[in-house]
N, C-alpha and C positions, 0 to 999 in steps of 0.2 A: 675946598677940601681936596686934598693930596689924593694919590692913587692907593698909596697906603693906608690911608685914614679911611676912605669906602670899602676897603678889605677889610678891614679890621670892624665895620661898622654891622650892628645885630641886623640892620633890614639885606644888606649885602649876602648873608650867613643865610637867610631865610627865602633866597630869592627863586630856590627850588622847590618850596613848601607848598604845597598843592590843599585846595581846599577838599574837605570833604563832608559826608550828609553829618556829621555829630559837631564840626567846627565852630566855636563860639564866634558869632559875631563883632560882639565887642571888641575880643581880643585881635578876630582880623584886622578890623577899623583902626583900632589903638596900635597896635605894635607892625605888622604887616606893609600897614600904609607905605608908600613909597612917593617922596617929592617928584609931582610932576605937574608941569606947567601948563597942559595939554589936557584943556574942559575935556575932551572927547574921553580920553582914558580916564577922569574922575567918573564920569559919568557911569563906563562901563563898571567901575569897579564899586558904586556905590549900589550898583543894581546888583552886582554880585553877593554885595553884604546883605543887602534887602531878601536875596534868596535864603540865605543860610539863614537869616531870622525866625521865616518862615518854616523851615523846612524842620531839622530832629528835635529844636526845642519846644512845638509846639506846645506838644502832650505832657513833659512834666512841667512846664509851667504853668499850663492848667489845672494839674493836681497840687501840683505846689499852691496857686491862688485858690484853691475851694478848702486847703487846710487850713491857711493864714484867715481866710472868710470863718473857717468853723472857730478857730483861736480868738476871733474878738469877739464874737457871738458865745465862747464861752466863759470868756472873762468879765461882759457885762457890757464892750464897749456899744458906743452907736455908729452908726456905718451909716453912709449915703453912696447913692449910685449916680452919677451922670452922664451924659453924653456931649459932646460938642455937635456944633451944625455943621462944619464945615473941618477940617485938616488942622490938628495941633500937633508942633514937633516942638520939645524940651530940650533947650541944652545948644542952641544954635549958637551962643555968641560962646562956648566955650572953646578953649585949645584944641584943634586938629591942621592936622598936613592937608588936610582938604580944605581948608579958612571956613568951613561951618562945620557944627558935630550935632551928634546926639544925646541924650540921655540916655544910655541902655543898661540894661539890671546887669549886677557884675557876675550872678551868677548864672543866669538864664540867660543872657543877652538878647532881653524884648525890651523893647521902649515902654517907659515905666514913669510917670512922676514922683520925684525922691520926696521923699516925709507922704507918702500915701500907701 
């Protein structure tokens, strides 16, 4: 890639964009990301995403999920609850500049199992 062509490139444009407590996740992950060869910086910057996960979307996604819980309960559906034993991540063999991803909700950006 040319000098001109990483100027011209959206992650280049974006390379002063600073996170903050309302930041979608997702979108960091997805558009943000920056090619780098160097585990060390993947690492820091996936623990970065992991904060923002955490951190302003908790609360309406929780109000979000007790509405969509009252919408199938009032539609008639059946619903089940479970748990895993141990650590389940969605979406690992998918496309990222990081060579693994996640599944996260497009609009909440939580990790979510799609068709649930």
């Amino acid at each position: 890639m040319t000098n001109e062509q990483k100027k011209a490139s959206r992650r280049y444009k974006v390379q002063g964009v600073k996170a903050t407590p309302t930041t979608h996740p997702g979108l960091w992950l997805d558009r943000y990301a920056d090619y780098a060869p160097d585990t060390a910086w993947k690492a820091a910057f996936v623990q970065h995403v992991c904060k923002l996960s955490t951190a302003a979307n908790a609360n309406p996604y929780k109000a979000f999920f007790e509405r969509w819980k009252q919408a199938l309960v009032a539609a008639g559906a059946q619903t089940h609850t479970g748990t895993v034993r141990t650590r389940m991540v969605v979406g690992l063999g998918s496309e990222s500049i990081l060579e693994t991803s996640i599944t996260l909700h497009r609009t909440y950006g939580v990790p979510y199992i799609p068709g649930s």
